[in-house]
C-alpha positions in Angstrom: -67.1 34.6 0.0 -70.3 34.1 1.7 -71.1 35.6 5.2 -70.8 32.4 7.0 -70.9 34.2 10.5 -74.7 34.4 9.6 -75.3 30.6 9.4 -74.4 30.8 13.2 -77.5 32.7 13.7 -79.7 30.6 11.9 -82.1 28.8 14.0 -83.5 25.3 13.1 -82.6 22.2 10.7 -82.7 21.8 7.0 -81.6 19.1 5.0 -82.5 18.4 1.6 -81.1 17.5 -2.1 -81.9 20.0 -4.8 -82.7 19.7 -8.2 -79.7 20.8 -10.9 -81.9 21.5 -13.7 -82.6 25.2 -12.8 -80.4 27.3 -10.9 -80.4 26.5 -7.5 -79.6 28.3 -4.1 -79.6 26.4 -0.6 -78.6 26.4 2.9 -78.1 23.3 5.1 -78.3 24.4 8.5 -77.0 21.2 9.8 -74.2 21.1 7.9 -73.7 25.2 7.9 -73.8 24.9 3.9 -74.1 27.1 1.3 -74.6 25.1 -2.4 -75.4 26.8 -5.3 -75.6 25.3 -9.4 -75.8 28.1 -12.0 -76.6 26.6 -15.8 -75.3 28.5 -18.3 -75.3 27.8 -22.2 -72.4 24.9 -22.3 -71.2 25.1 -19.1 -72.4 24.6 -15.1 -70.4 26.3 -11.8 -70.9 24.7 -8.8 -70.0 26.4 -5.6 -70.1 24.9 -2.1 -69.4 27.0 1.0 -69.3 25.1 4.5 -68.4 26.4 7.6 -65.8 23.6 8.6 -64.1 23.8 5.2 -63.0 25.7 2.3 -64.9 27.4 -0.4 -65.2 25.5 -3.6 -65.7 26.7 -6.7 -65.9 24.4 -10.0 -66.3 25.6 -13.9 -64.7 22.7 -15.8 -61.7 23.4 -13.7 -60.9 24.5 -9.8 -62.0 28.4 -10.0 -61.8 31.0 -7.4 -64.9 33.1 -6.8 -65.8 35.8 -5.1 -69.1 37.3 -3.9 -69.8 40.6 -2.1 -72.8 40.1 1.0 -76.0 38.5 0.4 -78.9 39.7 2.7 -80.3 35.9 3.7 -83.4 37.3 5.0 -84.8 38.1 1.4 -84.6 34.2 1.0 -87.3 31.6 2.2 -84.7 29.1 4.4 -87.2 26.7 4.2 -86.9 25.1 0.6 -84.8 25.3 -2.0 -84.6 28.1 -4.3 -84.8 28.8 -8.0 -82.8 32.3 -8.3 -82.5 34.7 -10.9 -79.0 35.6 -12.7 -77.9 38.2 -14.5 -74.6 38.0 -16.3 -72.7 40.9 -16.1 -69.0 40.1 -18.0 -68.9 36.3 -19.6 -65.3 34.9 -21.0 -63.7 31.8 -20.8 -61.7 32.6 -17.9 -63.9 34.6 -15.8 -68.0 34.8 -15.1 -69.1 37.7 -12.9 -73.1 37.3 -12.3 -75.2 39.0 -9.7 -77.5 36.6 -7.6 -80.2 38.4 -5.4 -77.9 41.2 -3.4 -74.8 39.7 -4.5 -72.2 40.0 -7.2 -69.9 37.2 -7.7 -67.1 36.8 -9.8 -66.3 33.8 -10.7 -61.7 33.0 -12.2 -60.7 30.1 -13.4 -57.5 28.6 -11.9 -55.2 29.3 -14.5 -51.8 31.1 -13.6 -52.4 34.2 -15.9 -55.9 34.6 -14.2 -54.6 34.3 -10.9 -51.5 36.1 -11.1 -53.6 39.0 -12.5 -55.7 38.8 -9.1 -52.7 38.3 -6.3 -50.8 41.7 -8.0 -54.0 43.7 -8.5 -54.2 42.8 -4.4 -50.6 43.9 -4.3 -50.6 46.6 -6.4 -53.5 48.6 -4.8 -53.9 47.5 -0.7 -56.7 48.8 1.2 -58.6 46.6 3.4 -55.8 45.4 5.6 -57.5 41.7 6.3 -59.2 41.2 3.8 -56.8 41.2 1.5 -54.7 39.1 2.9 -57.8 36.8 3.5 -58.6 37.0 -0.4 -55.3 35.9 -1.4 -55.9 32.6 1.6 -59.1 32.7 -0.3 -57.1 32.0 -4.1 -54.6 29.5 -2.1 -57.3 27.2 -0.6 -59.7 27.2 -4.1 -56.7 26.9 -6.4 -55.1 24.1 -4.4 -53.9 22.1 -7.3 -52.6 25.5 -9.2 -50.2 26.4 -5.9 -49.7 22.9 -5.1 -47.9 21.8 -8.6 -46.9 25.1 -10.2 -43.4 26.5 -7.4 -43.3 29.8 -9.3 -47.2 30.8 -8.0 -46.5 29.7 -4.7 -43.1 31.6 -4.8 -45.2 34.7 -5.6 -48.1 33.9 -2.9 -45.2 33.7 -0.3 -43.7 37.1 -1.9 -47.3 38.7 -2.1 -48.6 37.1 1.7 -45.5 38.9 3.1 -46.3 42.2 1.6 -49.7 42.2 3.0 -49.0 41.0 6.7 -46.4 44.1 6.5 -49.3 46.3 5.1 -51.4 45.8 8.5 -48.3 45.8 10.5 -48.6 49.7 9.5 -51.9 50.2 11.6 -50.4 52.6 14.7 -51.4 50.8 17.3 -50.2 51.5 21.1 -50.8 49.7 24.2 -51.7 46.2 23.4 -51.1 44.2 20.8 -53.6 43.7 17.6 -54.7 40.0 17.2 -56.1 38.7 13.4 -57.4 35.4 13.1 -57.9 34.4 9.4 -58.3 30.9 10.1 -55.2 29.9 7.6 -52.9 32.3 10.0 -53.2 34.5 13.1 -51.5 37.2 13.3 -50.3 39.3 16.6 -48.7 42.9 15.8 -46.7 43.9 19.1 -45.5 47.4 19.6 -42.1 47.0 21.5 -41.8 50.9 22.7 -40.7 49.5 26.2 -38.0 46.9 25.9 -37.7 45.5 29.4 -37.7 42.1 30.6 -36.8 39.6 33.4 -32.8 39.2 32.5 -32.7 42.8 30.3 -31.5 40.9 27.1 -34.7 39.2 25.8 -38.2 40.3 25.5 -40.6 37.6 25.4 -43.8 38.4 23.0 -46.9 35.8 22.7 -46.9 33.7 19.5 -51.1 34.0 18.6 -53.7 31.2 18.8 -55.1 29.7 15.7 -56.9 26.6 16.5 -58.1 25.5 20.4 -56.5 22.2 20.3 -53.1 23.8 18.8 -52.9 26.0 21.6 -50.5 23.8 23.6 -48.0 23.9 20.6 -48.0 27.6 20.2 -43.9 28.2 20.2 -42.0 30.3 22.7 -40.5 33.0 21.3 -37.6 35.2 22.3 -36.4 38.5 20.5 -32.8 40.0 21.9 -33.3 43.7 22.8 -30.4 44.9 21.0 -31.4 43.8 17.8 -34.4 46.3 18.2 -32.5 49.1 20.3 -30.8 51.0 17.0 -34.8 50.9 15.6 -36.7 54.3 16.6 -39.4 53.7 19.3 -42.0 54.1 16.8 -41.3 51.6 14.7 -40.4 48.8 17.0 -43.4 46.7 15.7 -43.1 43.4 15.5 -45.6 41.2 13.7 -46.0 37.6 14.6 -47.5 35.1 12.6 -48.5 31.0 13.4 -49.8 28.7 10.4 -52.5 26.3 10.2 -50.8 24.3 7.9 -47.3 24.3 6.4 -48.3 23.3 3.0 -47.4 26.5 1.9 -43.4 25.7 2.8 -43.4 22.6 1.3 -41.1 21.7 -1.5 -40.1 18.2 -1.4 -42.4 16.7 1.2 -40.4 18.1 4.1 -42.0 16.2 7.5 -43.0 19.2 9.0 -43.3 18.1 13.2 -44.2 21.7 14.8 -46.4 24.5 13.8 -44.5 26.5 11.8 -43.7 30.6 12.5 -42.8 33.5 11.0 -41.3 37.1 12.9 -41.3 40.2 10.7 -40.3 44.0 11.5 -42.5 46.8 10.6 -41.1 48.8 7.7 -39.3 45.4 5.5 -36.4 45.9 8.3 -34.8 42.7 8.4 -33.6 40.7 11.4 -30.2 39.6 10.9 -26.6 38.7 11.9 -27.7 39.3 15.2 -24.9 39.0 18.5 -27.9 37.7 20.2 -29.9 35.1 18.8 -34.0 34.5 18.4 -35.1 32.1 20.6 -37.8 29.5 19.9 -39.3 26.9 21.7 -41.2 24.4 19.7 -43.5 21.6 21.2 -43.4 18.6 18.7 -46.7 17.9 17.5 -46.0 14.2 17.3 -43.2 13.2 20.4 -42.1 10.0 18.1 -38.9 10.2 16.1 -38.3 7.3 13.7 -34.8 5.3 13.6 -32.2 7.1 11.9 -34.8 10.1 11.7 -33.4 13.4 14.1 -34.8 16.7 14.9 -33.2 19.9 12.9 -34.6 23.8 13.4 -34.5 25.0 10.2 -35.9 28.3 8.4 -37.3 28.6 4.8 -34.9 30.3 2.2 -37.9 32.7 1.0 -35.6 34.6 -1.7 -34.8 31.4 -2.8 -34.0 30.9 -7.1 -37.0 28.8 -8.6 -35.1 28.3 -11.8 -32.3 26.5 -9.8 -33.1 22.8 -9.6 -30.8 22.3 -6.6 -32.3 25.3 -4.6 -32.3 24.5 -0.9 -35.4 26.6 0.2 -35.0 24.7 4.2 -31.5 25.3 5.5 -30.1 25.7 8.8 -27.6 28.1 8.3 -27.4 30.2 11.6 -29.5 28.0 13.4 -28.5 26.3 16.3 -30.6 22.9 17.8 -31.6 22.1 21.1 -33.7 19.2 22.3 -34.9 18.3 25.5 -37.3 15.7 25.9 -40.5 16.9 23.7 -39.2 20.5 23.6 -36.9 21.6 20.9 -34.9 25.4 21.5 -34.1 26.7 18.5 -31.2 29.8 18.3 -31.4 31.8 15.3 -29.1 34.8 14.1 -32.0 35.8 11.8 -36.4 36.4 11.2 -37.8 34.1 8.9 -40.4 31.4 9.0 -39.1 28.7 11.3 -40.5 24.9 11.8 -38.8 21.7 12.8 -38.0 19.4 10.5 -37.4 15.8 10.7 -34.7 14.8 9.0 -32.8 11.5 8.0 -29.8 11.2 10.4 -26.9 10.5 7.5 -24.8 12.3 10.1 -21.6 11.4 10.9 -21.0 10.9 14.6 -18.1 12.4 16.2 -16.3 9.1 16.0 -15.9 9.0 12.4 -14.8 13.0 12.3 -12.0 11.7 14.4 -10.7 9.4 12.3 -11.3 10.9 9.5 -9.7 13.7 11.0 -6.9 11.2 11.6 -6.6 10.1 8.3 -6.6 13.7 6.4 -3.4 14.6 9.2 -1.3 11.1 8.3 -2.0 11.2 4.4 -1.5 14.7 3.7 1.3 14.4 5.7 3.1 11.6 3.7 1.9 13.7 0.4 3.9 16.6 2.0 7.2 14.7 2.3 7.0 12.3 -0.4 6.3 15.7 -3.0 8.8 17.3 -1.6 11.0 14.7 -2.7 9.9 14.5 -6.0 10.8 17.9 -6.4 14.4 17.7 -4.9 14.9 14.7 -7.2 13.3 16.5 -10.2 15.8 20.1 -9.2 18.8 17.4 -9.0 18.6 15.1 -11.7 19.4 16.2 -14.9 17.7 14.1 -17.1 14.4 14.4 -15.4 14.3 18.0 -16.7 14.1 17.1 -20.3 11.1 15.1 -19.9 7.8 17.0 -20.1 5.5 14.2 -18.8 8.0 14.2 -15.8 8.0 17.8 -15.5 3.7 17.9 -15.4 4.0 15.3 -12.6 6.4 17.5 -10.4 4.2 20.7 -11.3 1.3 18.4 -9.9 3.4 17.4 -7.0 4.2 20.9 -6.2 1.0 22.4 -6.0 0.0 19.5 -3.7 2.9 19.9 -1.7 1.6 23.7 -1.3 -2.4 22.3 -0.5 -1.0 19.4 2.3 0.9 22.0 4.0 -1.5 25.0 4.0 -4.2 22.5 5.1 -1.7 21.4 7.9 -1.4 24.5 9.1 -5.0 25.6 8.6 -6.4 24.8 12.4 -3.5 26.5 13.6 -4.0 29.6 11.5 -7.4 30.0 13.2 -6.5 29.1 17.0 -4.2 32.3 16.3 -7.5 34.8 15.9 -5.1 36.8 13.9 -7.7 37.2 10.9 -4.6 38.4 8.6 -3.2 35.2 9.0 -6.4 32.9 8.5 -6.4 35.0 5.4 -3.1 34.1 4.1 -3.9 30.7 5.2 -7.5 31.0 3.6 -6.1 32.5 0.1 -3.0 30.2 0.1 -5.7 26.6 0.6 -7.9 28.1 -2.5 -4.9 28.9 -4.7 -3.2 25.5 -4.3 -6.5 23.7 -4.8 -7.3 25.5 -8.0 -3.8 25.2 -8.7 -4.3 21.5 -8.2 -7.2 21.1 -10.7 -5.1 22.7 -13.2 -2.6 20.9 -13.4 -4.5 18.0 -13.4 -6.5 19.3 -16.5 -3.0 19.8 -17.9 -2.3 16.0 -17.3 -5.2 14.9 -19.1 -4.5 17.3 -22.3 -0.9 16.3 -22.5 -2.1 12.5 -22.0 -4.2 13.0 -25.1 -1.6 14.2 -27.2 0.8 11.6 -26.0 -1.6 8.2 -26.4 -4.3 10.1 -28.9 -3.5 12.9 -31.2 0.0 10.7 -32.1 1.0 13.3 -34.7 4.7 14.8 -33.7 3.8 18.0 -33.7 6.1 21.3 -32.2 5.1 23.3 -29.5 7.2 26.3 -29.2 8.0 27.1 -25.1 5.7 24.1 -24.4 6.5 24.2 -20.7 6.3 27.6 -20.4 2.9 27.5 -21.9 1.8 25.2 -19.3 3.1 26.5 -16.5 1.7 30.3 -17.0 -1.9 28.2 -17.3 -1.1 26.1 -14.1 -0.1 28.8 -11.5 -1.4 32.2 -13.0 -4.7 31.1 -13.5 -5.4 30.6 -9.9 -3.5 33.7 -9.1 -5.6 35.5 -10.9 -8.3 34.2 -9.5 -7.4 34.0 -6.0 -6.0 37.7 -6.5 -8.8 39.3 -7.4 -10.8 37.4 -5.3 -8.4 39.3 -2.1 -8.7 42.8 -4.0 -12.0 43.0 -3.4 -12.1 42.1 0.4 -13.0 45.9 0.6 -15.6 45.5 -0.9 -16.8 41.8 -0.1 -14.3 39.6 1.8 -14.0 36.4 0.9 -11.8 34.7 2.8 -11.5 34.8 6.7 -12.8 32.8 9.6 -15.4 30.2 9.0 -17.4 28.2 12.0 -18.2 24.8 11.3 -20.9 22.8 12.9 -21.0 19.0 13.5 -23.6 17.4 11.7 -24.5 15.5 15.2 -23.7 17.7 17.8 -24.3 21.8 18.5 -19.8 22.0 18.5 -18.1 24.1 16.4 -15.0 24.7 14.8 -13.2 27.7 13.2 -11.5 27.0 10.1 -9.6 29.1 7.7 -11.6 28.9 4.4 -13.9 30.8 2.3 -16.7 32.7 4.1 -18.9 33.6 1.0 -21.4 30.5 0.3 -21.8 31.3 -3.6 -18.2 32.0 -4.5 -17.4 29.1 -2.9 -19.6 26.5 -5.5 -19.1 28.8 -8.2 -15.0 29.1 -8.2 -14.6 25.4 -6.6 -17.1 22.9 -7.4 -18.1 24.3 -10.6 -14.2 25.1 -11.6 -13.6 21.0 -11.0 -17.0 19.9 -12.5 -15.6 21.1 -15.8 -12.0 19.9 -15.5 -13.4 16.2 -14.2 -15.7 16.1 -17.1 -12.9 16.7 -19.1 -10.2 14.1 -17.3 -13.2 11.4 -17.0 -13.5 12.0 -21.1 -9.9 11.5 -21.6 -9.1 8.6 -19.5 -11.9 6.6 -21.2 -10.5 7.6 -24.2 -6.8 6.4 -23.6 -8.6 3.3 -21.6 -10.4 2.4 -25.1 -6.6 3.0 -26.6 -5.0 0.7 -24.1 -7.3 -1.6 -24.4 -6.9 -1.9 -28.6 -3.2 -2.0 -28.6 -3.3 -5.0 -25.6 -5.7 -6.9 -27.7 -3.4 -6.3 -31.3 -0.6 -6.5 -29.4 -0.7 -9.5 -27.0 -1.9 -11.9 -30.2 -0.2 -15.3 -30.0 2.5 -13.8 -27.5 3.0 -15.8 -23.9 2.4 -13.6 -20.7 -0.8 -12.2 -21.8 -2.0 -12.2 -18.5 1.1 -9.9 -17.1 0.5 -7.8 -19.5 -3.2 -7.0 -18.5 -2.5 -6.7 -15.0 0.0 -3.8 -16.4 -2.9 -2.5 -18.4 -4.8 -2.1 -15.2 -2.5 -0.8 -13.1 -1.5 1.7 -15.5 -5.3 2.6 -15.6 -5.4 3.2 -11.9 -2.5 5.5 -12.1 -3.7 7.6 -14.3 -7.1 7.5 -12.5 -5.3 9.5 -9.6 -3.0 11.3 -11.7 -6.3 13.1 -12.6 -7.6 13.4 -9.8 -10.7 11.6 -11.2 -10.6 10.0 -7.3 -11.8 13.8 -6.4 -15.2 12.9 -8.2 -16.2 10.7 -5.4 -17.1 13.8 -4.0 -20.7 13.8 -5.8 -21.2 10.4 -4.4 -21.0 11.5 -0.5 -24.7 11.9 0.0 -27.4 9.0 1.4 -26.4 5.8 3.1 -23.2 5.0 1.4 -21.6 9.1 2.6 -19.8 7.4 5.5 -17.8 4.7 3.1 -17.3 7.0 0.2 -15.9 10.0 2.8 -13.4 7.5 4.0 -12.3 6.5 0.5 -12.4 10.4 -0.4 -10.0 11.0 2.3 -7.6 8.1 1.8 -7.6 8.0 -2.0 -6.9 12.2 -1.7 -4.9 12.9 1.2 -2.7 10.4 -0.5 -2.6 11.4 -4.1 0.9 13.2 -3.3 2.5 9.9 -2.4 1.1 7.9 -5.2 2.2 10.0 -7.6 5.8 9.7 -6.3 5.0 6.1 -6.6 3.9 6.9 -10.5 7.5 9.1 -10.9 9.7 6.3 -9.7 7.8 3.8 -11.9 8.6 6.2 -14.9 12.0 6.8 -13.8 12.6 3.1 -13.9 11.4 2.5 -17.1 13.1 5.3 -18.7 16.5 4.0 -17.1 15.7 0.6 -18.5 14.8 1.9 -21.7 18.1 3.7 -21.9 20.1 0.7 -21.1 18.6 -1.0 -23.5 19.1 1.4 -26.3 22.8 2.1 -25.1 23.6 -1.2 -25.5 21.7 -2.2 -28.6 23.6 1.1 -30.1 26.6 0.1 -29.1 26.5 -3.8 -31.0 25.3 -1.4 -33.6 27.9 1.5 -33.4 25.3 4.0 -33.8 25.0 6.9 -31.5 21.7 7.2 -29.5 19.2 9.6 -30.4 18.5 12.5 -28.9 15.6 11.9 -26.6 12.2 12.6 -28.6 10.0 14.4 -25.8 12.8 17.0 -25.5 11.4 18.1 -28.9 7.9 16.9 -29.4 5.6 16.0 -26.6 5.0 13.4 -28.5 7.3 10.4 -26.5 5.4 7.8 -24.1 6.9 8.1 -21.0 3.0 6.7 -19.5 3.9 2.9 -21.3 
């Protein structure tokens, strides 16, 4: 880049429009300007250099370019100048020419090209600023390249980091080192002496960037013990403030505070601290929109491109505080921090109450009524030979196992006994995968009743069914406790309300990724499966009401059976369990509350779906009793005890 701290010391005006047919040099003292056209056989670069604004660089495309120091005073400032080039290297990505005293290189914004440049800077540091101010240099020139393509800025962020480290290196005593690369300031604080007013928190100085951004510089805290187990020497702490961040971007994030980032000398990082950061952010613009609320958030930097549903701004370990214009931000960890404004889809405390409410009554009443259908199922006989009836009480028992560990789940953790949250923990994730099971099981066993109508033996079927339905999850859930050496997984777990800085501790799974890829991924599958099947056996229904119903009366009734048969096999799936992947936007609140009703209650509409059964088996066998007895033919024995091939869903 030009030396544009010389323009400063030009004295006078000059303002004038040059001719493109030769190649041209020019300053514009007015402006502070640097233009420059260089014709080459089927092709022209333009490069324009002001003092107020980036460097641009154009050959067909955005290019980055590169020049070493020009002396100015070789050149007549008072007209425009016809220079001499020679071309050293000439490709079609990259032109290096030397102009007067200068070599320039000119790279074409492609990301081979400019990924070749960033590691080359990586690779091989040496000037301290500026490389980090070449690599600004690339960001600002190839705005459309790191604007569009997430994997080059991903690398930028990765390769800026590197570098800010690299001049954290410098030894420096005393006072603290200030660099202002007009994209970023940096301010590199050795922190030999930890004292301070209350003996828990040094304050260090956030740096200045721009004069009228001074008043939003952020406040910023670091707890001493997080730096007291660091040796004296390398308690360096490098601060950084933004200009813009563009850079942190991903899906038009509104931004409303300069954003920051604290690193430790040496890669050391700054987390699970008993003290938090402290931050104090001024908001740039004081005016929150309706339904729009303030959330301190830091950027997930390691953060998996390839992953369409990557967060990269979360709030995990953050606490926020807001008072008036001011927002406090607590943080457990050092990354880049802003503000964010958010839409408030929060649910205000309120709603948790009675949706709190609603979890308590309906698991409850699916407690007692699946206890029931086990006694009944232990008692009766002739429930046992059924295997549709048999599936239902499995299902019943491993909800009656979820309701109750779930009830006892908030008084697991007011215990602080972290054995017992454990048990509790492990005994939740094993009934709930037990859960899913079983209603996969359902949904095969539907499809062989309704669909695959051949009578076909299953030796042990039950057994079969039942080693899939509860050792499955045990396996699961059992390796998952062997390795709590290693990585525990269950435990403790604070939960924050969306709308308010309270917390609660709940017995549940404490790592983030086992907890998506064992739960939500483990029911994705199995309700892809049951959604498959009950549009299958809906289609089915459907055909034999239409054949069936033909020039019979009561057409109507038998519809309205059709349908409710459909909606109780809907939540004999636990297809209800989808609306899950609808609680997001405007319409969470509604769909939560149906999520919680439709769920809390499965137990006790399945006891509803048992007694239906029952009934209809009992008339059934009446009917056949007495039709064998006009006949004098014994009754069969019952099909189903054979084949799970009997209808018991009809």
């Amino acid at each position: 880049m030009f030396p544009m701290c010389l323009l400063l010391l030009i004295s006078g005006t000059l303002a004038m429009n040059c001719s493109n047919s030769d190649d041209t040099f020019y300053l514009n003292t007015t402006t502070g300007e640097i233009s420059m056209t260089i014709n080459l056989p089927n092709k022209t670069i333009t490069i324009n250099d002001k003092a107020d604004d980036d460097l641009k660089c154009f050959w067909f495309i955005e290019s980055y370019v590169e020049c070493t120091s020009m002396n100015l005073t070789s050149i007549n400032l008072t007209e425009c100048q016809t220079v001499q080039i020679s071309v050293v290297e000439n490709s079609t990505s990259k032109l290096i020419f030397n102009i007067s005293s200068s070599m320039c290189e000119v790279t074409k914004c492609t990301g081979t090209a400019i990924t070749a440049l960033m590691r080359e800077i990586q690779d091989h540091p040496s000037e301290g600023p500026k490389d980090l101010k070449r690599v600004l240099n690339m960001q600002n020139m190839c705005a459309d390249l790191f604007k569009n393509d997430w994997t080059m800025r991903m690398m930028f962020i990765g390769v800026e980091r590197g570098l800010i480290h690299n001049m954290m290196n410098i030894s420096i005593t005393g006072e603290p080192v200030y660099y202002d690369l007009r994209d970023l300031a940096l301010t590199v604080f050795n922190l030999t002496n930890l004292t301070s007013a209350d003996d828990k928190m040094v304050k260090i100085k956030a740096p200045e960037l721009l004069p009228e951004n001074n008043s939003y510089i952020p406040e910023t805290w670091i707890p001493i013990d997080a730096l007291q187990n660091i040796p004296e020497e390398n308690r360096i702490v490098g601060v950084v403030t933004y200009k813009s961040p563009n850079q942190f971007l991903v899906k038009e994030e509104l931004v409303r505070t300069m954003a920051i980032r604290i690193e430790l000398d040496g890669g050391r990082q700054l987390g699970n601290l008993i003290t938090p950061l402290k931050m104090k952010f001024k908001l740039l613009d004081p005016i929150i929109p309706v339904n729009y609320s303030l959330s301190c958030q830091y950027f997930n930097e390691y953060g998996n491109i390839s992953l369409p549903d990557t967060v990269f701004w979360k709030t995990d370990g953050c606490v926020t505080k807001i008072n008036d214009s001011v927002v406090e931000c607590l943080c457990n960890h050092a990354t880049p921090f802003a503000v964010l404004l958010i839409a408030d889809l929060s649910i205000d405390g309120v709603h948790w109450q009675v949706l709190s409410y609603i979890s308590y009554i309906g698991c409850g009443l699916s407690a007692f009524f699946t206890a029931i259908s086990f006694l009944t199922y232990v008692i009766t006989t002739n429930s046992r030979v059924d295997n549709a009836n048999s599936i239902h009480v499995s299902l019943s028992g491993a909800l009656f196992l979820l309701n109750t560990s779930f009830l006892l789940n908030e008084w697991g953790s007011s215990l602080g006994i972290r054995g017992v949250c454990v048990f509790i923990a492990a005994a939740i994730h094993y009934s709930l995968l037990s859960c899913f099971t079983w209603m996969a099981i359902e949904a095969v066993h539907l499809y062989l009743l309704l669909v695959k109508v051949f009578n076909t033996y299953y030796r042990h079927y039950m057994a079969k069914l039942s080693a899939i339905g509860w050792g499955l999850p045990g396996i699961v859930v059992g390796v998952s406790l062997a390795v709590k050496d290693i990585k525990p997984l269950y435990g403790p777990t604070e939960m924050t309300m969306a709308d308010t800085n309270q917390t609660n501790t709940i017995c549940w799974i404490t790592d983030i990724p086992f907890f998506y890829s064992m739960n939500l991924a483990y029911f994705t599958i199995i309700f892809v499966l049951n959604s498959g099947i009950l549009l299958t056996v809906t289609s089915r229904i459907c055909q034999l009401q239409r054949y069936g119903s033909k020039g019979k009366p009561g057409k109507a009734s038998l519809a309205w059976k059709d349908i409710g048969t459909v909606l109780g096999l809907t939540c004999l799936l636990g297809i209800t369990w989808g609306l899950a992947f609808l609680s997001y936007g405007y319409v969470k609140l509604p769909i939560l509350y149906l999520f919680s009703i439709f769920n809390s209650l499965q137990g006790f509409f399945i006891f509803l779906w048992i007694c239906g059964t029952a009934r209809k088996d009992r008339e059934r066998a009446a009917n056949t009793k007495s039709t064998s007895a006009a006949l004098n033919i014994s009754p069969a024995k019952p099909k189903e005890e054979m084949f799970p091939g009997n209808n018991p869903y009809q």
